[in-house]
Structure formats: C-alpha cells, structure tokens
C-alpha positions in Angstrom: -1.7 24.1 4.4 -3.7 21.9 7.0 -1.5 21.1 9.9 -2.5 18.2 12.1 -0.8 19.7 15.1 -2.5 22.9 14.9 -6.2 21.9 14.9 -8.2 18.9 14.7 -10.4 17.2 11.4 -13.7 15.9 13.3 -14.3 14.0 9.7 -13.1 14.1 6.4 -15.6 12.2 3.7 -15.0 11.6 0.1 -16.4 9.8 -3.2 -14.7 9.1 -6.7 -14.7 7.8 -10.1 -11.8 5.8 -12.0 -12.8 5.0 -15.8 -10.6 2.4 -17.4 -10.3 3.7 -20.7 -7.7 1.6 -22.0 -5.8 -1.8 -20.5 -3.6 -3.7 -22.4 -1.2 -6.5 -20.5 1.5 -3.7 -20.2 0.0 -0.1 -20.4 -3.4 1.1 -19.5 -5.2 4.8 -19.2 -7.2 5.6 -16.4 -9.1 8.9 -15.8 -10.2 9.7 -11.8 -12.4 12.6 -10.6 -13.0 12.9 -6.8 -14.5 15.0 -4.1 -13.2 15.6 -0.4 -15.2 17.8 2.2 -13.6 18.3 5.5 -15.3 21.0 8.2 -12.1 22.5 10.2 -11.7 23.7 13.8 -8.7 25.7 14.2 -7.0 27.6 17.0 -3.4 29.8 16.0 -2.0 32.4 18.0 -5.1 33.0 19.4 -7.4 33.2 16.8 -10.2 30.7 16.3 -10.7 30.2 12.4 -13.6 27.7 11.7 -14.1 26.8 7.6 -15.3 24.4 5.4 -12.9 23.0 3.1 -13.8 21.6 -0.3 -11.3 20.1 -2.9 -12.5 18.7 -6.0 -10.0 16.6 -8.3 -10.3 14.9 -12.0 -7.0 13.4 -13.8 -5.4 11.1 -16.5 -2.9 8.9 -16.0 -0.6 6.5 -18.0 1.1 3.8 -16.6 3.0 1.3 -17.3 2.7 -2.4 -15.3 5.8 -4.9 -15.3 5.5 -8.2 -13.9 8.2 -9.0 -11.7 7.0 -12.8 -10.5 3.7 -14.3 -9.8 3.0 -12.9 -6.9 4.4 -9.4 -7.4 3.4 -6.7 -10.3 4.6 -2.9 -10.3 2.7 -0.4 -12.2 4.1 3.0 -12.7 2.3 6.1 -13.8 2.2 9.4 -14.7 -0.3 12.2 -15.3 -1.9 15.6 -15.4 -4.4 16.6 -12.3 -6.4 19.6 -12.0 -7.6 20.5 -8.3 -9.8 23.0 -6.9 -9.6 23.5 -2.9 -12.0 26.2 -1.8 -12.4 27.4 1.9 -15.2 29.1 3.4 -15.4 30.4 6.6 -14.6 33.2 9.6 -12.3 33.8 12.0 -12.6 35.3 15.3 -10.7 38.9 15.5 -10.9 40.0 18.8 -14.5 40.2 20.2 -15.9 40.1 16.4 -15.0 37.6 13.5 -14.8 38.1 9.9 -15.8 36.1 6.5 -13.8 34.7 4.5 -13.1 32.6 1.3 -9.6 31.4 -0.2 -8.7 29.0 -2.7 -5.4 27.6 -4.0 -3.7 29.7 -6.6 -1.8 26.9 -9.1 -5.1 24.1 -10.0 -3.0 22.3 -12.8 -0.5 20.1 -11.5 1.1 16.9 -12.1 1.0 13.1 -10.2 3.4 10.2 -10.5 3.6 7.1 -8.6 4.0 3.3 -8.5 2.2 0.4 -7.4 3.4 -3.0 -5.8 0.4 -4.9 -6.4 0.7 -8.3 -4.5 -0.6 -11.2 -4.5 -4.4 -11.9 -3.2 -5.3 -7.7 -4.7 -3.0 -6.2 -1.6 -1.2 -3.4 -3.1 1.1 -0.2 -1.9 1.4 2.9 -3.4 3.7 5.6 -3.3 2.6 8.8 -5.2 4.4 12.1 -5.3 1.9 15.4 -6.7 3.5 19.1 -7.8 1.8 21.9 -8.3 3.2 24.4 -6.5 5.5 22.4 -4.2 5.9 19.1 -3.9 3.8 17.1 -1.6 4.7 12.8 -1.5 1.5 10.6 0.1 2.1 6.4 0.8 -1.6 4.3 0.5 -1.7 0.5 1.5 -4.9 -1.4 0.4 -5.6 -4.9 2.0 -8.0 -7.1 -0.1 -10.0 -9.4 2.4 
C-alpha cells in the first residue's frame, strides 16, 4: 500500500455522489460513488517509482440511526463497496526505467461504521472496510 513515510502525495483530489434512496426516522439507504486521483513520487531502496494512482468507488449502505438525546444521534451502517485502484507508471532500474501498471486484486469488499452526529450538523465517524485485510479510517466534519 501507500506509505506516508516512504514518499510524499503533492495532492490528492476527489469528487462524489451520495443518493438518498430511502430515509425513514430510523433506517435509511444511501448509495455513494467516488473518484480519487493522486500523482505519486516515491523513493525505496533506491529506486525512484513515479505513478499515477486512480481509485474509483460506488456502494450501498444500510444504517440504522438511534437518537440518544437532543443533541446527540448515532447512525450505524453496513454495506457492500466495490473499488477499483489502478496505477500507472515507471520506475527507475538502474540507468533505465521500466512501465508499469498494477491494480488491486479483491474489488468487492465490505464497509461498516457509525456516526455521532451532534448538535449544529458536526458529526464523527468511525468506519472500518475489508476486502482483503482490514483497513479502519476516523472522519470529523465541523458544520460552520
């Protein structure tokens, strides 16, 4: 995978979707698609590898939202993702380089998480993803 200690993300830009395509006070169904792009700059034992990365993403998820006061509501959820991450690049080999393309080999996968949404639209999220290991991400939005 990417690691931040071994090379450096100059920018990493993005734009998605979210249809609500069912909300009721307790359950709702929301389907996402997304796309990331990220140009990478990597040096590893020596070797410069310099690639495009491109991950495209579209989902479904369930949850289920339980009021716990006023000020506080927790949404859980639960649903299938399919991901495509696709790299295109070279890396240097000695005085030459050489082409190359990769992408992930499990695309299916599935996402759970919940949501403290509080009051005035803040919310956290904590969101653990499998599809062939697990990988766990935290997102804080702050309404102003």
């Amino acid at each position: 995978g990417l690691n931040p200690s071994s090379g450096d993300l100059t920018y990493y830009v993005g734009a998605g979707l979210r249809l609500l395509a069912y909300d009721s006070e307790a359950a709702r169904l929301t389907m996402m698609a997304q796309i990331h792009y990220a140009p990478v700059d990597v040096e590893q034992e020596g070797r410069n590898h310099d690639y495009d990365m491109l991950e495209i993403e579209a989902g479904a998820f369930l949850s289920h939202r339980y009021m716990v006061d006023k000020q506080l509501t927790l949404a859980t959820y639960l649903g299938p993702v399919v991901s495509v991450v696709r790299l295109d690049g070279d890396t240097n080999i000695g005085s030459g380089s050489q082409d190359f393309d990769a992408e992930e080999d499990t695309q299916i996968g599935v996402a759970a998480g919940i949501t403290a949404h509080l009051r005035d639209q803040h919310s956290m999220q904590l969101e653990v993803r499998y599809f062939d290991e697990f990988s766990f991400s935290v997102g804080v939005a702050i309404a102003f």
